[in-house]
Steps between C-alpha positions, in 0.01 A plus 500: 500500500171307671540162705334316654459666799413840369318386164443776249154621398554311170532219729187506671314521202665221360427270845112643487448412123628147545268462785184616326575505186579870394398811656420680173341201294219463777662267722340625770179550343258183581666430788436458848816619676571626893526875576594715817260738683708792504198728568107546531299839421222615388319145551787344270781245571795626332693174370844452381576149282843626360394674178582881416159642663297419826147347420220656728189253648157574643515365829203356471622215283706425802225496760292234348157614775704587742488898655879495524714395182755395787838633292804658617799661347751245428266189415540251198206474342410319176362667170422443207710732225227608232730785318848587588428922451213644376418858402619623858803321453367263785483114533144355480439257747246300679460295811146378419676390130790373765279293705272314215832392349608343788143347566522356129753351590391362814219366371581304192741333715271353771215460255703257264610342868092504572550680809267735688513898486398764724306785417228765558126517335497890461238650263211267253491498136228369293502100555717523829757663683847684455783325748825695560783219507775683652496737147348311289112524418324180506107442341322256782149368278204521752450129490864443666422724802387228711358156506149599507378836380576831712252772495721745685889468430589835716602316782741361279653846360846610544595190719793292428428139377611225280418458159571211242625639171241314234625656166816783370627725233794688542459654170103607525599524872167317584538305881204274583484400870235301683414501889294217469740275390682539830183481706394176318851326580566622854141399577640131334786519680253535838266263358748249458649519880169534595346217347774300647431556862124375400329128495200354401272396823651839619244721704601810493340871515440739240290853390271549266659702201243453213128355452400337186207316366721154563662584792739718707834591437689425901827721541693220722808756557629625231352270236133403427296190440172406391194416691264315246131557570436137507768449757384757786209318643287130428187701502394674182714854432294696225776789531812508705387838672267295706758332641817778574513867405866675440721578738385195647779266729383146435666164611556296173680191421732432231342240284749498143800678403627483152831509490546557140233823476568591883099519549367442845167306560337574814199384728266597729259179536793271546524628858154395543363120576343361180153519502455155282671269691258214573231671304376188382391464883349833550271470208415139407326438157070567511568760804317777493635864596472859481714685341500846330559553126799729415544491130308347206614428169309375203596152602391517812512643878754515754397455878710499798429320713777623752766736485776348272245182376304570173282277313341514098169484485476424131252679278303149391440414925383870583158423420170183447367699278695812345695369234766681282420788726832737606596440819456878658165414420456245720681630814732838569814588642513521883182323531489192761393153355437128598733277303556120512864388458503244149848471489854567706856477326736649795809409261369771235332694749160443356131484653222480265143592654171460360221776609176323335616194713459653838131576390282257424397342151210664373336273313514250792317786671295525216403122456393468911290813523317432134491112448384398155136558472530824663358845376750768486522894316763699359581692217585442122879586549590378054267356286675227277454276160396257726333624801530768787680585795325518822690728785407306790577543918841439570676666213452210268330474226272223361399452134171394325522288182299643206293165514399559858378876453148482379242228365366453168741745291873429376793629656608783315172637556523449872815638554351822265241542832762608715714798573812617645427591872182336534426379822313147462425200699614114441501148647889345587513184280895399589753620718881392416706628776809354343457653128334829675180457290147530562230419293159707529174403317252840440189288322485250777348794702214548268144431575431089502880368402554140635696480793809279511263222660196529333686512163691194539181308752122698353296335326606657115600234277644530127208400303245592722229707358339754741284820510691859608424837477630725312687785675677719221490511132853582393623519128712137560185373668300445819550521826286245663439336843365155615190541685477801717836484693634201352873507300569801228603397177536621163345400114742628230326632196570214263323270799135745474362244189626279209368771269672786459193719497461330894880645578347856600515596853298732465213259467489448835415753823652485854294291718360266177536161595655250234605119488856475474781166515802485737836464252754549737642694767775800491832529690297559806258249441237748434213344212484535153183450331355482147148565357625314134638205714156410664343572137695253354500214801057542462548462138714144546229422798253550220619279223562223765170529638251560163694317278686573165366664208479202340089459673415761245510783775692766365775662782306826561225268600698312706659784694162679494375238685798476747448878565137436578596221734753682677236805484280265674 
């Protein structure tokens, strides 16, 4: 009879199968359960967990990397129980099966309580890496290997580290762990107590991590601010490289921290003395400087004057006479240039310079070398509807009104005379420094035109009837001159004769001298005259003189003998 100090075999089966659950329904099978070393050969563990057989492991799913498995007889191992007897009559079991239950377990514990796991990046799969966790096989996504992008990850190989669990499945058995993750909040963690030991006003040194087109990234100890182009010097910084390189230990001061973002703001120039106090001093307004252009936009140029002290010159006071011209060019970059201040706001940190004031007007030069009256030469720079444009010295140009380009003919057909890049000759007629005009008169250079005395003083009166000579027969008339260098003047064709028969220029040669009536003088006070008007002031003279036709002398007889008389 058993008790229960020597229990029966019946017994023990009984005690096991309440334990587990039944030896012969699988009980066992599933199960992770602890076994006895009772004996290791032939590069096998030989394990005993209670059942009717030994199970037999490969000791290298006990050495886990390690040369040596590091098992003895006698040691209580766990294993996982994947058969209770197979073909050989042996148990199946596994320590690798063993150990990634137990990690399962492990891990969906501290990743519901959010908690960090260690583990070991050991081979790459497409996308990332494979992480051992103690048994179970983690997938670690490229992107969550570190907090900027790692060319070379060997270093990190094989090395125990933590790992934030990200995503699980028990039944897909799919483990998704990040390193990042960790990185990102011990590096907060740092931030944070670093941040705290840090002011504003601070001055404090740093290196050089990273260069950017905006500024440098400054490693202050563990955690980095930002160097903003703009804020490492007063003078102008094209690119921060001119300024530091990497590597670089520069003395910055803490200008902003945000507390919310964490971001650093740092300075270089603030450890410098400001360059505009009492500016308005150092350059007072119509001063004139030199300074040297270092960038031009289309609104203008930019000239320092000193280092840290910039002024605009804008694009409409760059030049007299270049208007809506770009200004590169007018001046370049680099190039050194006399500038007079126009304008000083230190609160905005504003100078605005004017280069065509620090040279002088040039149609005040114009007007004292070439006073009205003068002769001067230039080109036809534009030929317009109503006249042409005369480059003269100076850069400036001076126009001549259609009416002023030639004698006798209209304007159209005067301007038609001309050309594009023609040089010709003029007389100045005005000079407006403040509208930047000047008048030029071509016909007043012509052979016999009144001066500006003798046409307002000589002795030409309107009505006067006098004898010229005719100088050129042109299709609108003659040409013809008062004595032999009296005034010039001009008879239109309707003027040759009352009758229109008399109208033809061509009746008359060059040097033919004809009887001809001032009517009036032209813009420039130059004579009209008019064959038809002096016909029809004899033929009043006439009637006065001989009488009406009332005597019985017919008209023909009365101007016949009015002809003879003046014949006579």
């Amino acid at each position: 009879m058993a008790t229960s100090a020597n229990p029966t075999r019946d017994d023990f089966e009984a005690l096991l199968n309440e334990q587990l659950g039944g030896a012969e329904d699988g009980g066992f099978e599933g199960r992770v359960v602890k076994g006895t070393v009772t004996a290791i050969e032939a590069g096998h563990a030989v394990i005993d967990v209670g059942l009717k057989s030994e199970g037999r492991i490969d000791l290298k799913e006990f050495s886990r990397g390690e040369d040596e498995h590091g098992l003895s007889v006698g040691d209580e191992v766990e294993v996982y129980v994947d058969r209770v007897e197979n073909a050989d009559g042996e148990a199946m079991l596994s320590r690798d099966r063993a150990r990634r239950e137990a990690a399962w377990d492990k891990l969906e514990n501290e990743f519901g309580e959010g908690k960090r796991v260690e583990g070991r990046i050991f081979g790459r799969v497409k996308g990332g890496f494979t992480v051992d966790l103690d048994g179970a096989v983690a997938f670690l996504p490229g992107s969550q290997v570190d907090i900027r992008p790692v060319r070379d990850v060997t270093p990190l190989m094989d090395m125990p580290q933590p790992f934030q669990i990200l995503k699980m499945d028990r039944r897909r058995g799919n483990i998704v762990v990040s390193r990042r993750a960790v990185l990102e909040e011990t590096r907060a963690e740092q931030r944070s107590e670093l941040i705290d030991k840090l002011s504003e006003g601070q001055v404090i040194d740093g290196v050089v991590k990273n260069i950017t087109d905006y500024g440098a990234f400054v490693d202050l100890g563990g955690i980095d601010g930002l160097l903003h182009v703009t804020d490492m010097s007063y003078k102008r910084v094209n690119h921060p490289s001119e300024i530091i390189e990497i590597g670089q230990t520069v003395t910055v001061q803490i200008v902003r921290i945000n507390e919310e973002t964490q971001r650093i703001s740092l300075g270089m120039k603030q450890l410098e003395s400001d360059p505009w106090d009492g500016v308005g001093a150092k350059y007072p307004i119509d001063a004139k400087l030199t300074g040297t252009v270092t960038n031009i936009t289309e609104y203008g140029a930019f000239v320092e004057l000193e280092p840290g002290i910039e002024g605009l010159v804008h694009v409409s006071e760059m030049s007299w006479t270049k208007k809506n011209v770009h200004p590169g060019k007018i001046v370049s970059t680099s190039q050194e240039v006399e500038v007079m201040v126009l304008e000083v706001d230190s609160e905005k940190r504003r100078i605005s310079l004017g280069l065509k004031q620090a040279q002088r007007n040039p149609w005040e030069e114009f007007a004292e070398k070439h006073p009205v009256g003068s002769k001067v030469a230039g080109e036809v720079k534009n030929a317009t509807e109503f006249g042409l444009f005369i480059g003269l010295d100076g850069d400036v140009d001076g126009m001549v009104h259609m009416s002023d380009i030639a004698w006798g003919i209209s304007g159209e057909d005067a301007l038609a005379l001309h050309r594009k890049g023609e040089q010709v000759e003029a007389i100045v007629l005005d000079v407006d420094t403040d509208k930047e005009r000047i008048s030029l008169g071509m016909k007043q250079l012509e052979k016999g035109a009144p001066s500006a005395e003798g046409a307002a003083g000589g002795s030409l009166r309107r009505g006067q009837t006098v004898t010229v000579t005719v100088l050129e027969v042109r299709d609108g008339g003659l040409e013809v001159q008062v004595g032999e260098d009296g005034a010039t003047g001009f008879i239109k064709r309707s003027d040759l004769g009352r009758d229109r028969d008399e109208q033809r220029p061509d009746r008359f040669q060059p040097g033919q001298k004809v009887d001809a009536t001032v009517t009036g003088f032209d813009r420039s006070k130059k004579p009209n005259f008019s064959i038809k008007a002096r016909q029809i002031a004899e033929e009043k003279e006439a009637v006065a003189q001989f009488g009406s036709s009332d005597s019985g002398a017919s008209l023909g007889d009365i101007l016949g003998e009015a002809l003879k008389k003046s014949d006579d």
